[in-house]
N, C-alpha and C positions, 0 to 999 in steps of 0.2 A: 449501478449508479453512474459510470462511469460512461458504459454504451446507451445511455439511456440519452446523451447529448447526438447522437447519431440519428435518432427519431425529429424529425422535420414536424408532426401535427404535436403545435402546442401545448392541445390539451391533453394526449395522451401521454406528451415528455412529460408534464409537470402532476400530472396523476401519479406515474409511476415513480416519479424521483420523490414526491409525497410519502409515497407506499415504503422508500427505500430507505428513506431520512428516519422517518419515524421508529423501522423494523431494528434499525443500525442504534439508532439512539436508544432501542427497549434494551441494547445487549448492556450496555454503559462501558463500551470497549472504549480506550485510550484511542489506540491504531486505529480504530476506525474515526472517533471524531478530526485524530489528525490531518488521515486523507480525505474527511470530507471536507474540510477548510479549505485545507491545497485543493482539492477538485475544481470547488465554487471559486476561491479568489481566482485561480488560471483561467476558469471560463467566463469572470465578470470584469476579464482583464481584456478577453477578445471583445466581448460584448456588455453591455449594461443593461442588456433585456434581462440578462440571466441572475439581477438581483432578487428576482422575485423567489431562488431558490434558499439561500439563505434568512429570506423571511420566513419560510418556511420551515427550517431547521430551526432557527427562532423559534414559533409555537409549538412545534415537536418537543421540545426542549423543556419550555415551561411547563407544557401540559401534563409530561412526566415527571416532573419534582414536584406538581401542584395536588398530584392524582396518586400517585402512589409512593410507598412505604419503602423500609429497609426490610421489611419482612418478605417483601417480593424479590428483591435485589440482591447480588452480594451489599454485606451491609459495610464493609472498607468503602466498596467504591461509589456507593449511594450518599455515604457522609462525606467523601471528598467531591462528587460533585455539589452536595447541597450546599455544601462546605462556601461553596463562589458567590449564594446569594444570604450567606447567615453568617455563622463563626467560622468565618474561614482560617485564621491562621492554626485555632487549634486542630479543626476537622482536617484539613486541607494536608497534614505531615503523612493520610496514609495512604496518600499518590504516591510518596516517595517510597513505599515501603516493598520488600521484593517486587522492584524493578528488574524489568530487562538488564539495564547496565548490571547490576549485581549479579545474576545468571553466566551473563559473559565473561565477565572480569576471572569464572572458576577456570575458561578455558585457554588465556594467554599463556600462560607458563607453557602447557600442551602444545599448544602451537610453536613457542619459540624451542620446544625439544628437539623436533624435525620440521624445520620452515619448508627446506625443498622438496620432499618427498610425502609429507605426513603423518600421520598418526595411523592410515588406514579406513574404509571406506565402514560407517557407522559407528566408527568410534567414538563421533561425535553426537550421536543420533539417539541412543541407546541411553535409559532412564534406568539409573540405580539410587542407593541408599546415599552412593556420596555426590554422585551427576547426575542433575535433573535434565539431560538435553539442552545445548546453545542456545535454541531461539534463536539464531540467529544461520540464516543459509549463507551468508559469504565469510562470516566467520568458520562453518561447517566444513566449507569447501576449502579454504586454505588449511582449515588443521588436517583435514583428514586425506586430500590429495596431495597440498601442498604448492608452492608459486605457479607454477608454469600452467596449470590449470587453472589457478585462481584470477592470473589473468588473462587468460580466456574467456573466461566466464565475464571478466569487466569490461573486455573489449567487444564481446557480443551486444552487453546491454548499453555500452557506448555506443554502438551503430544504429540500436534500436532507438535509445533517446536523441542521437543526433539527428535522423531521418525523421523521426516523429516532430520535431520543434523547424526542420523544414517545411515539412508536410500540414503545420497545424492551423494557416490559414484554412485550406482544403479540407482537413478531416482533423479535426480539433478532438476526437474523440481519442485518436491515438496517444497523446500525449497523455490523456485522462488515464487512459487502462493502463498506461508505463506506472506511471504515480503510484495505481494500487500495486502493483506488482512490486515492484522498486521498494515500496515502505513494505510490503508485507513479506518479504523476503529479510527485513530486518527483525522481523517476532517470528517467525520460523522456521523449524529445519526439515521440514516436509515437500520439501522439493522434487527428490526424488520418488518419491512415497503417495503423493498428493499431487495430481495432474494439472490442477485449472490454471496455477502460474506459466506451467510449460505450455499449455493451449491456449492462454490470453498473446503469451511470448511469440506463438509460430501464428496467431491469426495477425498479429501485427508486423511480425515479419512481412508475410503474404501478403498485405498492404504497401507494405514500403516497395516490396520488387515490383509488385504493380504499379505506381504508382513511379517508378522508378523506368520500368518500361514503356511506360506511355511517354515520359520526356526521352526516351532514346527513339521511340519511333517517330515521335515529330521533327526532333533536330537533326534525325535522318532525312526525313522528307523535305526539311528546310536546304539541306544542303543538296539534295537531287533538284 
């Protein structure tokens, strides 16, 4: 969804962002409607063409509460979306219900055992009887490495966001792929395990140096 603003012929961006709204909205992920809102509001913020995709997410939207059941669905998360055009207050309590933050909240204590050093590398990762896994990659990375790495890791995705919000007149798509990577490192701790966040991470990289090299060869040239 996110590279799909990179595509110049209109009718194939809004085909495909079509195909990706709908496929995202069949899962009824949280995480994913969040960064699809951040996506659209950041891109309808450079431009106002790009209203046409949230109208879109619009009918996606309807067409799947209008058209199918909780028997297709999990049925928590079908009744806390229906939840927003019917009984909402009472349907609507089992959003809140094993939440992320609850998941998290089993690993502070862990973390504040050994802040500097950690807990050790999958201690955070590993699913038992008492730990279901963090869900969460920067909480993962501080319990289990500990600070000095942990902020590494934030000063990494510090340079990526700041280049990218340089660069997002020119290639506005960069900022898009940060968004998903950024919120999706907050519901998982498959970072190391699962590649696409580290290969969205280093294509964006490879953009910023690019893009970074071409203003050092011109302000070289400027000054010859």
């Amino acid at each position: 969804m996110a590279i799909s603003y990179s595509i110049k012929n209109n009718i194939l961006r809004l085909t495909g962002q079509g195909i990706f709204t709908l496929a995202g909205m069949l899962t009824l992920s949280r995480t994913f409607i969040i960064i699809w809102v951040l996506i659209n509001f950041t891109a309808i913020f450079k431009s106002r063409k790009n209203l046409l995709v949230p109208l879109i997410g619009g009918v996606a939207f309807v067409i799947i509460i209008s058209f199918t059941d909780s028997r297709i669905f999990a049925p928590d998360r079908f009744k806390a979306l229906t939840a927003l055009f019917g009984e909402g207050q009472v349907k609507a309590k089992s959003i809140g219900n094993e939440g992320r933050s609850t998941t998290w909240a089993i690993y502070y204590d862990l973390i504040f055992k050994n802040p500097l050093t950690g807990q050790g590398y999958k201690s955070f990762q590993v699913m038992t009887t008492k730990l279901p896994g963090v869900h969460n990659t920067y909480l993962m990375i501080l319990g289990e490495s500990g600070l000095i790495p942990f902020l590494i890791f934030i000063g990494t995705y510090g340079y990526l966001f700041r280049y990218s919000i340089v660069y997002f007149k020119k290639e506005p798509y960069l900022l898009y792929i940060l968004i998903v990577v950024l919120l999706n490192l907050m519901a998982s701790h498959t970072f190391f395990a699962n590649y696409q966040s580290i290969a969205l991470s280093v294509f964006v990289y490879l953009r910023i140096r690019e893009f970074n090299n071409e203003k050092y060869i011109f302000s070289e040239s400027q000054l010859a």
